[in-house]
N, CA, C and O atoms as a CHARMM CRD file, in Angstrom:
* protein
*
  332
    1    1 UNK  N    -36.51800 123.25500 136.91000 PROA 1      0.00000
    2    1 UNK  CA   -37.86600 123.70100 137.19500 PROA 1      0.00000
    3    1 UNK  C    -38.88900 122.68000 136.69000 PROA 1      0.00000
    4    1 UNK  O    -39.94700 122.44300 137.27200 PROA 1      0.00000
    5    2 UNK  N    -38.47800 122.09200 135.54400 PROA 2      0.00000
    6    2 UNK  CA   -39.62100 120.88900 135.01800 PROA 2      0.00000
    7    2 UNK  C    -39.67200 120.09600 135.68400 PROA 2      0.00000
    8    2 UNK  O    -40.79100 119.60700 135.83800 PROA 2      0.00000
    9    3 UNK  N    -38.50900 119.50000 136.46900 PROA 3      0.00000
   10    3 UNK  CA   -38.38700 118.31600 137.58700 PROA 3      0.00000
   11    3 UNK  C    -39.38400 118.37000 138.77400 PROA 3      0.00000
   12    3 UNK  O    -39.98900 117.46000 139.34100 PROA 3      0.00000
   13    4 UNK  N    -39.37400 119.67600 138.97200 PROA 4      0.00000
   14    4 UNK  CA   -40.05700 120.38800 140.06800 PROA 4      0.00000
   15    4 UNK  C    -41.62300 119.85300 139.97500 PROA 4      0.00000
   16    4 UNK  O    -42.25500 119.15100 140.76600 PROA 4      0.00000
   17    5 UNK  N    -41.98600 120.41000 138.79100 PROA 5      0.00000
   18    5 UNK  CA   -43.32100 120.71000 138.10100 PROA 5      0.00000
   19    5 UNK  C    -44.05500 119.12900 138.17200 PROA 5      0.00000
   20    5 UNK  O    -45.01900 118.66600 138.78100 PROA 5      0.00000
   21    6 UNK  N    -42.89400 118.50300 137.06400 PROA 6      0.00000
   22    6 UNK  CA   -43.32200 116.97700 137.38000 PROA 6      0.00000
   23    6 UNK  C    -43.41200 115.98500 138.75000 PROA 6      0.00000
   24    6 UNK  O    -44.32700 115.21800 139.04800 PROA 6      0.00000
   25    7 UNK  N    -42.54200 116.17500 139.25800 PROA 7      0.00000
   26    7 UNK  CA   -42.40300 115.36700 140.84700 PROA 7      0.00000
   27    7 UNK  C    -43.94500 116.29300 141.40200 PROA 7      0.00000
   28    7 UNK  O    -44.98500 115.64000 141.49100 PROA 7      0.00000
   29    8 UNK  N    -43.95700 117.63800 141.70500 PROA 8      0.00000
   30    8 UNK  CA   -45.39700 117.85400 142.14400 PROA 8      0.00000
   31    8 UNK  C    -46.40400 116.80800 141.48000 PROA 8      0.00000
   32    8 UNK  O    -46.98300 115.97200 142.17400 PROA 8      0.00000
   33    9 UNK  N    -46.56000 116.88800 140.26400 PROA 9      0.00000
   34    9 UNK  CA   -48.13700 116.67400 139.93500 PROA 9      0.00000
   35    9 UNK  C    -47.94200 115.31000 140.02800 PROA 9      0.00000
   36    9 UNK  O    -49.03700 114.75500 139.93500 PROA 9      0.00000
   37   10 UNK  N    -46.87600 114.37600 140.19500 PROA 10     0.00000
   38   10 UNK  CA   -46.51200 113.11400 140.43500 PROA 10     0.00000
   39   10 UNK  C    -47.33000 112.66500 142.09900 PROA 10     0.00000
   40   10 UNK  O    -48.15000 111.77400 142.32000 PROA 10     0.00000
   41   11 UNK  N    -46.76100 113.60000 142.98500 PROA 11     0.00000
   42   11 UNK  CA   -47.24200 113.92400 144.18300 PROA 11     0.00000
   43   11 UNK  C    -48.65600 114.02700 144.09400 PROA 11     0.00000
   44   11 UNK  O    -49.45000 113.61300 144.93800 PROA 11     0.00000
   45   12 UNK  N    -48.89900 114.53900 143.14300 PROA 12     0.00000
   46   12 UNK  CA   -50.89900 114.90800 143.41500 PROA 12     0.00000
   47   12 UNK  C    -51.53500 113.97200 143.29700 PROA 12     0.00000
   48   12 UNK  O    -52.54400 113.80100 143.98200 PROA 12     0.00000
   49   13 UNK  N    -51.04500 112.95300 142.23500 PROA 13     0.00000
   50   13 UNK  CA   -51.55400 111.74800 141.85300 PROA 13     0.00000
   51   13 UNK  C    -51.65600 110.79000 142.60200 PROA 13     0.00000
   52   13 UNK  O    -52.51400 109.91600 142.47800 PROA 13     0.00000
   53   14 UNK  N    -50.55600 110.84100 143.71500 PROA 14     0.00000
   54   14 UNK  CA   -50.72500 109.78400 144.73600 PROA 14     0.00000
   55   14 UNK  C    -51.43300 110.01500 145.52200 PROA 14     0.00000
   56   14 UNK  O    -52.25700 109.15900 145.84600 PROA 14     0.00000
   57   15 UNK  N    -51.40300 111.25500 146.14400 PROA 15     0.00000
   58   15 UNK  CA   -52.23000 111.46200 147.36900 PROA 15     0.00000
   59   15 UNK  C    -53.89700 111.61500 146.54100 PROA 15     0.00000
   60   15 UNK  O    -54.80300 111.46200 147.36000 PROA 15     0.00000
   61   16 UNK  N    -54.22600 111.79500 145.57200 PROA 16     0.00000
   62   16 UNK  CA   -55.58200 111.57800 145.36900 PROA 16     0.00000
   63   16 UNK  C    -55.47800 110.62200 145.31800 PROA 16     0.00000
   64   16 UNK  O    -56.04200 110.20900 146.33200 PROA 16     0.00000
   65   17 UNK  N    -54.94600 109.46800 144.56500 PROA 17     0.00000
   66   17 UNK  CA   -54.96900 107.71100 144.27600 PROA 17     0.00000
   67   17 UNK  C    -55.62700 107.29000 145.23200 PROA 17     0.00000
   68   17 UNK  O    -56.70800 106.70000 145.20400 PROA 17     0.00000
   69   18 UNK  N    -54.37400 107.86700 146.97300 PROA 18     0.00000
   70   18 UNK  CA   -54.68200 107.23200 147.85100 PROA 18     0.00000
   71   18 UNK  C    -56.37700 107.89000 148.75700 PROA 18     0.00000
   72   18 UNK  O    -57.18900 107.26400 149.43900 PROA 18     0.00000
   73   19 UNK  N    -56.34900 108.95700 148.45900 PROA 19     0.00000
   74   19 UNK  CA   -58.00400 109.80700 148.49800 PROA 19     0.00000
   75   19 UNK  C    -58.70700 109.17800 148.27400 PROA 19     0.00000
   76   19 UNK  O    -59.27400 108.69000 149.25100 PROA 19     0.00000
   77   20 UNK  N    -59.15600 108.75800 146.98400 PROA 20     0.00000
   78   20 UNK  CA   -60.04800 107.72600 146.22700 PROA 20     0.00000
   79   20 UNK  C    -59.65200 106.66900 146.57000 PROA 20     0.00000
   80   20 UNK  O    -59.88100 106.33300 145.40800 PROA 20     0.00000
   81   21 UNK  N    -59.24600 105.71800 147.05500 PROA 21     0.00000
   82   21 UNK  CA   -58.92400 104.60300 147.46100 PROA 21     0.00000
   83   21 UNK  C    -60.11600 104.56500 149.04200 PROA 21     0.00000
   84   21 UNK  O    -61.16000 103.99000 149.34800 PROA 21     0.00000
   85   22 UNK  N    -59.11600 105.59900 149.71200 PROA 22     0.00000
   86   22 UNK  CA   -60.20300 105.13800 150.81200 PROA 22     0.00000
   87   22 UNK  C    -61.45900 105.43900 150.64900 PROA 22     0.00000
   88   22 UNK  O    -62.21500 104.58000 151.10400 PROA 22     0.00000
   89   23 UNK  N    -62.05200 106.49900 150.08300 PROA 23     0.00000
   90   23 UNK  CA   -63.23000 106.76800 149.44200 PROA 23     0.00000
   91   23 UNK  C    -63.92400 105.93700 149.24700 PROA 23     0.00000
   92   23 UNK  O    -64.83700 105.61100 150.00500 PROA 23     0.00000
   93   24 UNK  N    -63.67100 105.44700 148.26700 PROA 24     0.00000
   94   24 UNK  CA   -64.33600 104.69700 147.79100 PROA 24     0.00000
   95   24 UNK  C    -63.70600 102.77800 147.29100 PROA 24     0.00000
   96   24 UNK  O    -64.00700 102.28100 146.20600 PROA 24     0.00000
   97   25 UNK  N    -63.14000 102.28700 147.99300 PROA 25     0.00000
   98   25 UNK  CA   -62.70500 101.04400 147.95900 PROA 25     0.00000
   99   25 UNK  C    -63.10200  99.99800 149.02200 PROA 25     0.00000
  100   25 UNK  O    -63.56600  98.85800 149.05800 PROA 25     0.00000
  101   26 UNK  N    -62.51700 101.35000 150.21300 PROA 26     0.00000
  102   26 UNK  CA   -63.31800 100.23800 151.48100 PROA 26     0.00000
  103   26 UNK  C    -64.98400 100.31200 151.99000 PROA 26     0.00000
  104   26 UNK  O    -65.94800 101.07700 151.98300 PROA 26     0.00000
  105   27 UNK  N    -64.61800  99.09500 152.38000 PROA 27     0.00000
  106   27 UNK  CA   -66.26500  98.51800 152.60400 PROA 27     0.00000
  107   27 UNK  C    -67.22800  99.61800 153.80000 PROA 27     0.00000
  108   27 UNK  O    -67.05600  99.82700 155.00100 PROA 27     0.00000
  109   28 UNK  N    -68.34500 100.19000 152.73300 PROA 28     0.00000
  110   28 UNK  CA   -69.30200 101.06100 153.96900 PROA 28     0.00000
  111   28 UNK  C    -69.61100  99.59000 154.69300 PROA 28     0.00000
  112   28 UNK  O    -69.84300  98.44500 154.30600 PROA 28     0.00000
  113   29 UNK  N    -69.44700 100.44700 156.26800 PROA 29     0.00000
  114   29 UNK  CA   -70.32300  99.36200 157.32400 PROA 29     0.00000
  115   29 UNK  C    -71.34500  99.58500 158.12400 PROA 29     0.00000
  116   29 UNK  O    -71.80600  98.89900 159.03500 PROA 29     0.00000
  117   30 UNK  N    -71.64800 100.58700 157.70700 PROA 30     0.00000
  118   30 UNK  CA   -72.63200 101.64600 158.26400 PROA 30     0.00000
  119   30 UNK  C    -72.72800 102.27300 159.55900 PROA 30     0.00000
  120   30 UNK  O    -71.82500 102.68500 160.28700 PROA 30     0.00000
  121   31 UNK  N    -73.89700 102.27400 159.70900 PROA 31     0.00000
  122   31 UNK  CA   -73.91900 103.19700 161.60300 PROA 31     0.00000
  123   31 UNK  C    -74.04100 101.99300 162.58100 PROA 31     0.00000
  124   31 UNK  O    -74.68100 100.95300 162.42600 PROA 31     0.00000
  125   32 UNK  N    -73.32300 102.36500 163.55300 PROA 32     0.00000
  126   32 UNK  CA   -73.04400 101.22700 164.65000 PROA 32     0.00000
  127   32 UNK  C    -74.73500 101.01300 164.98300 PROA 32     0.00000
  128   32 UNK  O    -75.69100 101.73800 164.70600 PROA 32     0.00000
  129   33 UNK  N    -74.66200  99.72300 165.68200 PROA 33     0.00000
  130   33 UNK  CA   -76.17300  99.26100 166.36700 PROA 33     0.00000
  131   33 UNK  C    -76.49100  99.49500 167.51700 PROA 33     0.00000
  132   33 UNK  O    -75.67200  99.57400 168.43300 PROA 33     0.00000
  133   34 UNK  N    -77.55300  99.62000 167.62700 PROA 34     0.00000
  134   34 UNK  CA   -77.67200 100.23800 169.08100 PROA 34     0.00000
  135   34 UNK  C    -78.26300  99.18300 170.36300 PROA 34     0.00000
  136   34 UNK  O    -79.35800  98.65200 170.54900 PROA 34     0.00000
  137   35 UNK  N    -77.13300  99.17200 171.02900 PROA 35     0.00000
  138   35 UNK  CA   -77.20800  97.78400 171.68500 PROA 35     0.00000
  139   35 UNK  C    -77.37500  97.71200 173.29300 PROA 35     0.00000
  140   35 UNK  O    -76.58600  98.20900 174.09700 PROA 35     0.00000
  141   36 UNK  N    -78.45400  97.05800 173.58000 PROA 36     0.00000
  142   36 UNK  CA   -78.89800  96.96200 174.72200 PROA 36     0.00000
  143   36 UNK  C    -78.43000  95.69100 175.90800 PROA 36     0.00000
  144   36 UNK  O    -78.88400  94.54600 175.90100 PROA 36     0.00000
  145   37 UNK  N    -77.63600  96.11900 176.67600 PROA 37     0.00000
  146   37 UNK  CA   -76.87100  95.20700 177.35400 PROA 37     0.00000
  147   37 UNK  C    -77.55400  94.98000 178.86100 PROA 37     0.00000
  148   37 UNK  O    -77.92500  96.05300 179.33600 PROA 37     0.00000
  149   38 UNK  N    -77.79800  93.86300 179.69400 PROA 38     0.00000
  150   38 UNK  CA   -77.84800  93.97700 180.77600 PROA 38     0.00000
  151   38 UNK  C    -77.33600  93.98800 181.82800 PROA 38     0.00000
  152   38 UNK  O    -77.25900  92.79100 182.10400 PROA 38     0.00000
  153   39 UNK  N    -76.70600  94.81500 183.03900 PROA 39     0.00000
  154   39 UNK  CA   -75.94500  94.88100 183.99700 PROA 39     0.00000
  155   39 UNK  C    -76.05400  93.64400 184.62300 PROA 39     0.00000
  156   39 UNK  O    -76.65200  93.80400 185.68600 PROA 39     0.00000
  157   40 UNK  N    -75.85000  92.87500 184.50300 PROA 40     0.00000
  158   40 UNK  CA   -75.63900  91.85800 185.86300 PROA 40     0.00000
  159   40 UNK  C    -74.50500  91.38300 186.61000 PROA 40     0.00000
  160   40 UNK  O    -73.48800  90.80000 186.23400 PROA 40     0.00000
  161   41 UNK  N    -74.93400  91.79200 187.86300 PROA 41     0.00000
  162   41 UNK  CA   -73.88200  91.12900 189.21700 PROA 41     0.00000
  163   41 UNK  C    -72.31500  90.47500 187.73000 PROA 41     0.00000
  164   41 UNK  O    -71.31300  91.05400 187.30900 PROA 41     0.00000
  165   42 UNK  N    -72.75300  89.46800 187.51400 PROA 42     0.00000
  166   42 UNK  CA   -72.02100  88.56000 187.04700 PROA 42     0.00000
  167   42 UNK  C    -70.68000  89.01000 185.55700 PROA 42     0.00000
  168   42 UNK  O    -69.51000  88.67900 185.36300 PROA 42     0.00000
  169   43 UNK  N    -71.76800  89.97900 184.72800 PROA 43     0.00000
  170   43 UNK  CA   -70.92300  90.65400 183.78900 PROA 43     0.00000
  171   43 UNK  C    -70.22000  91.80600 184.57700 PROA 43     0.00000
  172   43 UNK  O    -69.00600  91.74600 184.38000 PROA 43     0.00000
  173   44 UNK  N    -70.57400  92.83800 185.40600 PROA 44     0.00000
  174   44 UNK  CA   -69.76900  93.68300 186.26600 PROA 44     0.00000
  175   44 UNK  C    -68.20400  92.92000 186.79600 PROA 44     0.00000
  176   44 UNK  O    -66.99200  93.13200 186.74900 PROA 44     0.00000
  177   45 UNK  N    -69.12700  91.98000 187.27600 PROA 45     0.00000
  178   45 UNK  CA   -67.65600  91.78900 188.19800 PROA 45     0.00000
  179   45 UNK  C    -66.75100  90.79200 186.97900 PROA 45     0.00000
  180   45 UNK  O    -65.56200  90.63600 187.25900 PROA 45     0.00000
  181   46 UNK  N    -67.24300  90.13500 185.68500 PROA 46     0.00000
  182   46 UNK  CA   -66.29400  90.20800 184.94900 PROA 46     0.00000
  183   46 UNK  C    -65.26300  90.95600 184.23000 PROA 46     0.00000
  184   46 UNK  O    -64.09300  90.87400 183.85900 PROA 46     0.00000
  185   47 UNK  N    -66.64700  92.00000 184.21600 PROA 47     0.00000
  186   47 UNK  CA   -65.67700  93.16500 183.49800 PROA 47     0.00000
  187   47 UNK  C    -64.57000  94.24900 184.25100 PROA 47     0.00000
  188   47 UNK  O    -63.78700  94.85400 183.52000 PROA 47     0.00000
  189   48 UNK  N    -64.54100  94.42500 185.43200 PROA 48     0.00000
  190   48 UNK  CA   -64.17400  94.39400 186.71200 PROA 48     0.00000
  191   48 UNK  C    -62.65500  93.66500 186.43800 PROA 48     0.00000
  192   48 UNK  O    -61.68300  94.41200 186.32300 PROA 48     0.00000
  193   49 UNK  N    -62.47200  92.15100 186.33300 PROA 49     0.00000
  194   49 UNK  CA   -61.42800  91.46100 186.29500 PROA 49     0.00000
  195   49 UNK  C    -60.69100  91.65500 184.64300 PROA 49     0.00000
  196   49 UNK  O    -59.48800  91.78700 184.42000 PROA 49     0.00000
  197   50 UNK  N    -61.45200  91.63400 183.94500 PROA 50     0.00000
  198   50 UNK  CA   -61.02600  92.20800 182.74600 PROA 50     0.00000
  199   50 UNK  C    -59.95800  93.31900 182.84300 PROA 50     0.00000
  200   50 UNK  O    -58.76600  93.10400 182.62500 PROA 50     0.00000
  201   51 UNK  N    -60.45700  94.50400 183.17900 PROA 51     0.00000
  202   51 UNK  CA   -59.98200  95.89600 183.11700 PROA 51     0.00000
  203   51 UNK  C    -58.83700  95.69700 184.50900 PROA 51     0.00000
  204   51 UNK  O    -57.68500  95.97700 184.17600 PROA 51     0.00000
  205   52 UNK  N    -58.94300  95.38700 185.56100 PROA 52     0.00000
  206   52 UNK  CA   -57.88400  95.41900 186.85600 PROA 52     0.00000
  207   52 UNK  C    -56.93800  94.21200 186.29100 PROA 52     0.00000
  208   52 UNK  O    -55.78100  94.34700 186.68600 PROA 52     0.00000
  209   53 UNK  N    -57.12200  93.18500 185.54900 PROA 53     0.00000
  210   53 UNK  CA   -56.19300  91.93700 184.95600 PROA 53     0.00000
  211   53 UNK  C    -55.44600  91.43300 184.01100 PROA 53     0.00000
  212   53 UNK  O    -54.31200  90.95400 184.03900 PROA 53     0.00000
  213   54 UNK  N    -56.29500  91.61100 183.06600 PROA 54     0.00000
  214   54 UNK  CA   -56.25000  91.05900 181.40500 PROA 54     0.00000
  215   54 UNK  C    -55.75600  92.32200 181.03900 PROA 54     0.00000
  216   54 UNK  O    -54.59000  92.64300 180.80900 PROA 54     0.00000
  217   55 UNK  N    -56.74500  92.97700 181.01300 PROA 55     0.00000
  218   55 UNK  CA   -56.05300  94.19700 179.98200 PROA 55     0.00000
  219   55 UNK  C    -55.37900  95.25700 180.77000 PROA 55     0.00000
  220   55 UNK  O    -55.28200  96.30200 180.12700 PROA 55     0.00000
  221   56 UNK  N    -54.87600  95.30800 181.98200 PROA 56     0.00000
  222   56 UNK  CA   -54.67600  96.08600 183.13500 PROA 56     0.00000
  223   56 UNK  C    -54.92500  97.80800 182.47500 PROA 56     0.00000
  224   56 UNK  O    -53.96600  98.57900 182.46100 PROA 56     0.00000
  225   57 UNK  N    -55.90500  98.11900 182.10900 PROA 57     0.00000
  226   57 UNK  CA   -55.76400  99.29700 181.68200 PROA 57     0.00000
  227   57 UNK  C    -56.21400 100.67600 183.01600 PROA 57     0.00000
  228   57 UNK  O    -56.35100 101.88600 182.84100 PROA 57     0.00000
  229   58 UNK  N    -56.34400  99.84000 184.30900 PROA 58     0.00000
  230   58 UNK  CA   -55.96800 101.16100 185.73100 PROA 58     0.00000
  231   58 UNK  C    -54.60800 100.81300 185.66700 PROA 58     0.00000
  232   58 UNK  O    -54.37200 100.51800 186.83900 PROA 58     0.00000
  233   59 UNK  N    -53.71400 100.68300 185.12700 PROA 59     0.00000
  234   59 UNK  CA   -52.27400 100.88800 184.56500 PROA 59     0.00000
  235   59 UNK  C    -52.41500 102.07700 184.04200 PROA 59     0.00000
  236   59 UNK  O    -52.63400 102.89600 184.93600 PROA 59     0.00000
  237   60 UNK  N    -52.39400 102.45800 183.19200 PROA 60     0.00000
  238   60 UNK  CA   -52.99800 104.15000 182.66500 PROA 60     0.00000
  239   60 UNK  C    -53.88300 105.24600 183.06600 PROA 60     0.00000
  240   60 UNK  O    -53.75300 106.46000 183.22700 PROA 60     0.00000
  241   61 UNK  N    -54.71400 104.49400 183.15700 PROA 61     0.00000
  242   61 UNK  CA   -56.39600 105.10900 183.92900 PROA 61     0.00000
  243   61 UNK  C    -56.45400 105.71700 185.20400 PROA 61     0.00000
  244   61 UNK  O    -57.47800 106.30500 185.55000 PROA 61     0.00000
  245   62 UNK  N    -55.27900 105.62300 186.07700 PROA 62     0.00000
  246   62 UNK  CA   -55.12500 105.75200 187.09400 PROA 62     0.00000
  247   62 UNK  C    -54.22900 106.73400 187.52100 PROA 62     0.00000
  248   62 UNK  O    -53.27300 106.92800 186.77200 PROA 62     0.00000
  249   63 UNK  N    -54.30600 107.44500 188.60700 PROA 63     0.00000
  250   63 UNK  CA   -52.99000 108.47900 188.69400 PROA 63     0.00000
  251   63 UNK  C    -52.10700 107.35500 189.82100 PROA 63     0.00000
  252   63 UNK  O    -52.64300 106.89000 190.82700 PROA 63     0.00000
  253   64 UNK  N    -50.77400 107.07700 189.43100 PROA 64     0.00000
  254   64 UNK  CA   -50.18200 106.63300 190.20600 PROA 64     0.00000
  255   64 UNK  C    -48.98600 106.90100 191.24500 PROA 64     0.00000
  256   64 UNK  O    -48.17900 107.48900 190.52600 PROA 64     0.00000
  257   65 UNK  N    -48.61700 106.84300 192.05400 PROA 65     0.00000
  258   65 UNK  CA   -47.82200 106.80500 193.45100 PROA 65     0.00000
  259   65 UNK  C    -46.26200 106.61200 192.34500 PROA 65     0.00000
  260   65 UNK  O    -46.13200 105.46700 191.91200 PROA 65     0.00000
  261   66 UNK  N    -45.48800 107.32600 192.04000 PROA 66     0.00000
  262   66 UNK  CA   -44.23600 106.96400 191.29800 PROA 66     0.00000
  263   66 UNK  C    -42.98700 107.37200 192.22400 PROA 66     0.00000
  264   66 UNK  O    -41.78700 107.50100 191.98200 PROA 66     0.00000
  265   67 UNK  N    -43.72100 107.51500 193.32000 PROA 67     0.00000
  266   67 UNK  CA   -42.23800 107.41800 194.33700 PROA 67     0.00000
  267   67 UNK  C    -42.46100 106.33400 195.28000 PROA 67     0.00000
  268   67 UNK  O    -42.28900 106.67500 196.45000 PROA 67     0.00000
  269   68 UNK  N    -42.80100 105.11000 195.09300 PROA 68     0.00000
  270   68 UNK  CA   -43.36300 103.88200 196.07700 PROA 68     0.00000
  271   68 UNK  C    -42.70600 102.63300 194.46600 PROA 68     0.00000
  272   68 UNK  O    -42.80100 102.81000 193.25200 PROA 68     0.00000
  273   69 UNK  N    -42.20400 101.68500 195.12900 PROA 69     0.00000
  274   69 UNK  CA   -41.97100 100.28600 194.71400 PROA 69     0.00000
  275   69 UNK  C    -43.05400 100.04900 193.52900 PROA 69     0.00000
  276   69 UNK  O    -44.21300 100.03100 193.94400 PROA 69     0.00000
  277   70 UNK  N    -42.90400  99.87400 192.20500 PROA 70     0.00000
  278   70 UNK  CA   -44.08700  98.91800 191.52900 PROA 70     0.00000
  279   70 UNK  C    -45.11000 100.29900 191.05000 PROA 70     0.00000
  280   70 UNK  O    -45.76000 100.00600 190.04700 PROA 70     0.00000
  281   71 UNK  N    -45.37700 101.70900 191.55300 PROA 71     0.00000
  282   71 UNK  CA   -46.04300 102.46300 191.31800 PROA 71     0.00000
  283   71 UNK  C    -47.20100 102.35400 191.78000 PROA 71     0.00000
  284   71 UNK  O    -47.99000 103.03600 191.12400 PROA 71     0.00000
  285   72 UNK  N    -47.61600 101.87000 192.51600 PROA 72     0.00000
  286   72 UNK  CA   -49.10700 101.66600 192.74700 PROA 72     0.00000
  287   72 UNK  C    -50.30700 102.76600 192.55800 PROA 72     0.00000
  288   72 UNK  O    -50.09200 103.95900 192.77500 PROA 72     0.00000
  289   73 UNK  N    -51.69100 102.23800 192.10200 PROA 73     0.00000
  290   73 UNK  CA   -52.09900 103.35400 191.86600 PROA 73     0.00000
  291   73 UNK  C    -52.36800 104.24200 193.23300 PROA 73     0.00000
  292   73 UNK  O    -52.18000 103.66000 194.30100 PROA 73     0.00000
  293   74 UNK  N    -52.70200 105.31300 193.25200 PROA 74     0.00000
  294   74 UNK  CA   -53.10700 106.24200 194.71600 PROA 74     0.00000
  295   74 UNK  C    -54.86100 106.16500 194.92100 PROA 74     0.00000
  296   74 UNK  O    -55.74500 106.41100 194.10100 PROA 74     0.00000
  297   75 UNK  N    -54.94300 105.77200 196.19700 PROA 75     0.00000
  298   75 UNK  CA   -56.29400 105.57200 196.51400 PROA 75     0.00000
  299   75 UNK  C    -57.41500 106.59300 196.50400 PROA 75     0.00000
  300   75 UNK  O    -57.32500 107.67800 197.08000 PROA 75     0.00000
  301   76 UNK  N    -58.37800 106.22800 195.88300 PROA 76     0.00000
  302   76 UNK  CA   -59.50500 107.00200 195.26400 PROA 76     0.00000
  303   76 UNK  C    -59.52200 106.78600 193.84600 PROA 76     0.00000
  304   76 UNK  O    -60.44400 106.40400 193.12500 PROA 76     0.00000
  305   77 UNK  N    -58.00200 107.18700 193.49900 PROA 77     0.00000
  306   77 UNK  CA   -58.30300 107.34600 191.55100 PROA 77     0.00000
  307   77 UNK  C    -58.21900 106.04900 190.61800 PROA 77     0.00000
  308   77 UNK  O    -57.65800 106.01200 189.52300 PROA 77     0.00000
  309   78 UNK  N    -58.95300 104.87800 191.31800 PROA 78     0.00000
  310   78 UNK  CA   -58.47300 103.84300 190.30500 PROA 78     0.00000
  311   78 UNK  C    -59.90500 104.42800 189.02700 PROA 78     0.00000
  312   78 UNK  O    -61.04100 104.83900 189.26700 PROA 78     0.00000
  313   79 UNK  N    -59.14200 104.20500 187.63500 PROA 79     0.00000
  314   79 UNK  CA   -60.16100 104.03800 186.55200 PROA 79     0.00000
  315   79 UNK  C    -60.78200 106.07200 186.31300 PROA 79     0.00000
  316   79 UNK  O    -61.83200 106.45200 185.79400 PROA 79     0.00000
  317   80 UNK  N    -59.63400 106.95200 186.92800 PROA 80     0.00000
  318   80 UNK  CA   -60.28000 108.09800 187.37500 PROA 80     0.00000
  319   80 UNK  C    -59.60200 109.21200 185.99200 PROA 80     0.00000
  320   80 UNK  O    -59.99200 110.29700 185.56200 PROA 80     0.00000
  321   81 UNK  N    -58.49100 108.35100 185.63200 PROA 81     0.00000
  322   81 UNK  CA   -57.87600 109.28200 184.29000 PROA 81     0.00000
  323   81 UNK  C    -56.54700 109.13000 184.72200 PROA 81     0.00000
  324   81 UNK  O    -56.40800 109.01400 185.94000 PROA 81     0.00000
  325   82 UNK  N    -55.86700 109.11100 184.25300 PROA 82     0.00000
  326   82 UNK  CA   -54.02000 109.09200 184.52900 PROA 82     0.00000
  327   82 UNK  C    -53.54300 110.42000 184.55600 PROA 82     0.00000
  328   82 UNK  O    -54.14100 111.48600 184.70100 PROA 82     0.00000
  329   83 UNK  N    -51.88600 110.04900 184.32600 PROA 83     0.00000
  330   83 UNK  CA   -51.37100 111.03900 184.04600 PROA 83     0.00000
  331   83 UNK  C    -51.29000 111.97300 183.03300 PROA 83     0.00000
  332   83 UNK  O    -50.56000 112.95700 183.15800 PROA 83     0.00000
């Protein structure tokens, strides 16, 4: 029963340690900035190649065709939510 007693409060100690740790160790960075971007032709259609290329994330985003070669996504839902 003492084993018990001790391994608990052994237990408490860590998980507060690690409590106070994040608490108060890591760096406040405060409230995000509020940032004013401009649409242009030029950033769209980068970001456009970004998301359909680089990061293919209408790979996910997309509901896809899983009885067709390769999965393709199904037309209408690119960027619309997945599965």
């Amino acid at each position: 029963m003492k084993k018990i007693i001790i391994g608990f409060i052994i237990l408490l100690v860590i998980v507060a340690g690690i409590g106070g740790y994040l608490k108060f160790a890591l760096p406040a960075v405060g409230a995000a900035p509020d940032l004013k971007i401009t649409a242009t032709p030029e950033r769209i259609r980068h970001g456009k190649y970004l998301a359909l290329h680089v990061a293919a994330c209408m790979d996910c985003h997309s509901t896809r065709d899983w009885s067709s070669f390769a999965a393709p996504p199904v037309a209408g839902t690119l960027g619309a939510g997945g599965e």
